[in-house]
C-alpha positions in Angstrom: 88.2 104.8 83.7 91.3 105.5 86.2 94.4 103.4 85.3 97.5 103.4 87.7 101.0 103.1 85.7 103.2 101.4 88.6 106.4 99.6 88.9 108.4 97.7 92.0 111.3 100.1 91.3 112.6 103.2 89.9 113.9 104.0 86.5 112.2 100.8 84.7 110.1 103.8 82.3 106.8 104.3 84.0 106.2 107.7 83.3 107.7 107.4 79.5 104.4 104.5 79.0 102.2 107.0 81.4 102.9 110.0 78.9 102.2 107.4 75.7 99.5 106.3 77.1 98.1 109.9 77.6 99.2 110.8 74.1 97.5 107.9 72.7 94.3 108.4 74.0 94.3 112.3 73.3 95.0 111.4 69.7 91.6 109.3 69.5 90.2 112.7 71.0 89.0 110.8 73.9 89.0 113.2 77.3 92.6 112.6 79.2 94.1 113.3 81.9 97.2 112.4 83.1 98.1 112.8 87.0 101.9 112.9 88.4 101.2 111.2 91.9 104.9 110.5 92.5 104.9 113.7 94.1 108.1 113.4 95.7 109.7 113.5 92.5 107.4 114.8 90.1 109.0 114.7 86.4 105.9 114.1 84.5 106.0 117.9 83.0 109.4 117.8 82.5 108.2 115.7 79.4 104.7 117.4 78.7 106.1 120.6 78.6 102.6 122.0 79.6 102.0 125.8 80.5 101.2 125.7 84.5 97.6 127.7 84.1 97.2 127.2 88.0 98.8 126.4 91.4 96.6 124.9 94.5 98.1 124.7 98.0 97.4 120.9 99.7 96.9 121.5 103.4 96.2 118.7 106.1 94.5 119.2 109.4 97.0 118.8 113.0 96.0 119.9 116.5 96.6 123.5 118.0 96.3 123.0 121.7 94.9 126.2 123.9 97.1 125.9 127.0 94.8 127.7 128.7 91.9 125.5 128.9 94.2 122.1 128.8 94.2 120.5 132.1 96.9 118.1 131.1 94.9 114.7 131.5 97.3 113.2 128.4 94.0 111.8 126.6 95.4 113.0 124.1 98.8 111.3 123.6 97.0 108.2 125.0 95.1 108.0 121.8 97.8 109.3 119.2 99.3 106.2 117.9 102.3 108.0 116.0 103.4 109.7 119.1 102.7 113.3 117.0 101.6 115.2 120.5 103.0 113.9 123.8 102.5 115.4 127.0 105.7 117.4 128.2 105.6 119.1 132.2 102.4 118.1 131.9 101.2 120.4 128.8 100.5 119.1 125.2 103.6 119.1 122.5 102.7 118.8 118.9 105.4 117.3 116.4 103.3 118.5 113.7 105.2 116.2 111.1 104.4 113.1 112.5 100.6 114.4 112.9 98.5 111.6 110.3 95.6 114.2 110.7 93.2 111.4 112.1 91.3 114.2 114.4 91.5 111.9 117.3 93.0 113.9 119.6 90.5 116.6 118.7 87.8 114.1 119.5 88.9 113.1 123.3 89.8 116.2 124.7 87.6 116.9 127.7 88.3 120.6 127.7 88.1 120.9 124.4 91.3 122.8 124.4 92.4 120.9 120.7 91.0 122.8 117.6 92.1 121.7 114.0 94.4 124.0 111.9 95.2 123.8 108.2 99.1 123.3 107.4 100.6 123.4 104.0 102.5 120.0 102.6 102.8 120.9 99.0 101.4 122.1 95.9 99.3 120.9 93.1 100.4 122.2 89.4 97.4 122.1 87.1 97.8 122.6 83.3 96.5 121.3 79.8 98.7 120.9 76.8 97.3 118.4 73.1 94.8 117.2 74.6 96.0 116.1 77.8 95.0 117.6 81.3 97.5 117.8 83.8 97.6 118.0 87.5 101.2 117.3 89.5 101.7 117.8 93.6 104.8 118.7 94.5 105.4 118.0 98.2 107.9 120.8 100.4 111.2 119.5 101.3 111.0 117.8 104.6 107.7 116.6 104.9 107.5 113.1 106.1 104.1 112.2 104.7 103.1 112.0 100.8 100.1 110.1 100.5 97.7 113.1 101.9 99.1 115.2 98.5 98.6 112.5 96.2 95.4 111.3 97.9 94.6 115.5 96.6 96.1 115.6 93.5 93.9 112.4 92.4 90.5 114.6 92.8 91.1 116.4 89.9 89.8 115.8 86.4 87.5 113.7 87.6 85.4 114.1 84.4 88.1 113.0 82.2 87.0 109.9 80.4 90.8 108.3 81.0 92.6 109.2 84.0 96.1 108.1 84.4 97.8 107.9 87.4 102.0 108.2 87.5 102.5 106.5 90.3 105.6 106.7 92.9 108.3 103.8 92.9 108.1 100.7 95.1 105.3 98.9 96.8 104.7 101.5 99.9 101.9 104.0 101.2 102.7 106.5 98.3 101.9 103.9 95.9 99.3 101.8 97.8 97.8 105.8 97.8 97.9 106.1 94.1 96.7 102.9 92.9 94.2 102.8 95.5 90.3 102.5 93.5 91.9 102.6 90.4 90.4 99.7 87.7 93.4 98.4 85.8 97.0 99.0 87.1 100.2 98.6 84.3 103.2 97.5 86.0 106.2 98.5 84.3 109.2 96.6 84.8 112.5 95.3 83.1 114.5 92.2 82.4 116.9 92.6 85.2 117.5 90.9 88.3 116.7 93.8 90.2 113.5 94.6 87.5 112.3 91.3 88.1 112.8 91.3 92.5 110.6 94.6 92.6 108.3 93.0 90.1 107.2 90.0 92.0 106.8 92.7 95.2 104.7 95.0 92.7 102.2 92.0 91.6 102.0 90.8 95.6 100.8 94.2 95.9 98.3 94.4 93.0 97.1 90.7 93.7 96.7 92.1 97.8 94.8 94.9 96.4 92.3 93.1 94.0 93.0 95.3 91.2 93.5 93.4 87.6 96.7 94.1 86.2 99.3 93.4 83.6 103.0 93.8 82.4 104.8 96.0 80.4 108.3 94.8 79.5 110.1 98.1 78.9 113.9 97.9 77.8 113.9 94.2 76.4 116.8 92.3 75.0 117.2 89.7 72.6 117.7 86.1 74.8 116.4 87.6 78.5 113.2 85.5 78.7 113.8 85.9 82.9 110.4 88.5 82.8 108.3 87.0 80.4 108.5 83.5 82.0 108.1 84.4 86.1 104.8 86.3 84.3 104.3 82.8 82.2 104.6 80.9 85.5 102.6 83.4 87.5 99.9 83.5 85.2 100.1 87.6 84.7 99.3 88.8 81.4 102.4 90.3 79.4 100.6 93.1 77.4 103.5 94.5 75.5 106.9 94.9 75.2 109.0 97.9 73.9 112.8 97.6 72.7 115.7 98.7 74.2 117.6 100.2 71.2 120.0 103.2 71.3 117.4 105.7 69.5 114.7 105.6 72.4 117.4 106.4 74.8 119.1 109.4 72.6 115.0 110.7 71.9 114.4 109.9 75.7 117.7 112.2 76.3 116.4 115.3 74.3 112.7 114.6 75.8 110.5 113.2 72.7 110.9 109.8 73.3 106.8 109.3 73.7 106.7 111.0 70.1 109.5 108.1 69.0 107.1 105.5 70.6 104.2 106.4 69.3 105.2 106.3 65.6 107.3 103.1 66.0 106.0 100.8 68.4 102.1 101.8 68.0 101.3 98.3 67.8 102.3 97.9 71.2 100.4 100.8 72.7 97.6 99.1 70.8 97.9 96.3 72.8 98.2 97.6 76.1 95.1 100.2 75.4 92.5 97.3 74.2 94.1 94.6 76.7 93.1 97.7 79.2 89.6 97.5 78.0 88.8 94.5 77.5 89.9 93.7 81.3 87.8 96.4 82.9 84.7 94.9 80.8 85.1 91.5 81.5 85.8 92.9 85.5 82.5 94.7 85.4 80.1 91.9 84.3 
């Protein structure tokens, strides 16, 4: 079962409820596996603490013209929609960071001048610690495009009975990326004006998507019904709700907050595990 842990905007706990969720599950001794898709900002093992065991390099494919045989016809940058090769003085130009690595290029060439070479976006950190199966990209500095790494860093694990996706912030390509094919997605959000803006973006997206979802209300405070009754009104399950008391955020501080969760709001991670399940059933019949 994949689940996607997702939220309109940053900072609202995501990765805190995607580490508790992984925790939970590797306590039952069911196979985990918790992948850090917001590779831009990976801080999943900052938490874990796991041992990286292994590094892969994430390549994507972009056209390497042979000047030689080009006859500078510009079928190619007739074809490239994200203006990645243009024809300068009549000879092919790659802006290789633009490239989307579609292959079309490579496809109408004439001369067949265009082959496809590998170039390196990131990394993918694999480790294991409890229980829990990791695998993090980490994208270099500069490159424009994420969603090729995290589309990479989701093929691992695939055995794992629960695999649970950290996704990026927001509602755009990196997270469309993420959640994409998952079967329940948890949108994390808070009760703040801003929380509850990138909220209603974050369900729009999930409703656009087709994937069932539900609400976890991180950070509430007494008399701040704002999030519980835009989900009442919209019809979107509220599957839990953890506190926003002074201890979480001291634990969160020194990096055990999950271990703080877990022995004092269990109930809650209860909820969200069997509302998870008994979703994806009643989708599957």
């Amino acid at each position: 079962m994949n689940i996607a842990v997702a939220s309109g905007k940053g900072g609202t706990g995501k990765t805190t409820i995607s580490l508790c969720l992984a925790s939970y599950y590797a306590d039952k001794e069911i196979s985990v596996a918790l992948l850090d898709c917001d590779v831009e900002e990976p801080n999943v093992n900052l938490f874990l603490q796991s041992e990286i065991m292994g590094k892969v390099e994430a390549h994507v494919l972009i056209p390497s013209v042979d000047n030689s045989l080009c006859s500078g016809c510009g079928k190619c940058g007739e074809i490239c929609q994200y203006s990645a090769i243009v024809l300068i003085k009549g000879k092919p130009l790659v802006l290789k960071e633009m490239c989307h690595s579609c292959g079309g290029c490579f496809l109408v060439c004439p001369e067949k001048a265009i082959s496809e070479v590998k170039r390196t976006t990131g990394v993918i950190e694999l480790g294991e610690l409890n229980g829990i199966q990791y695998a993090g990209g980490r994208l270099n500095i500069g490159e424009a495009m994420s969603p090729p790494l995290i589309k990479d860093v989701k093929e691992y694990y695939s055995g794992a009975v629960i695999r649970i996706m950290d996704s990026p912030p927001g509602t755009s390509c990196p997270v469309i990326e993420s959640v994409k094919g998952c079967d329940f997605l948890v949108l994390v959000s808070e009760p703040t004006p801003f929380g509850l803006n990138d909220l209603k973006l974050a369900a729009e997206m999930a409703r656009a998507m087709k994937i069932p979802f539900g609400v976890v209300e991180n950070r509430t405070s007494p008399g701040n019904n704002s999030l519980r009754e835009f989900c009442k009104s919209e019809s979107i399950p509220l599957i839990a709700s953890i506190p926003d008391t002074k201890e979480i955020a001291v634990r969160y501080s020194r990096g055990d907050s999950v271990s703080y969760i877990k022995e004092n709001y269990r109930n809650e991670l209860d909820k969200i595990a069997n509302h998870i399940s008994s979703s994806v059933r009643a989708d599957m019949t």
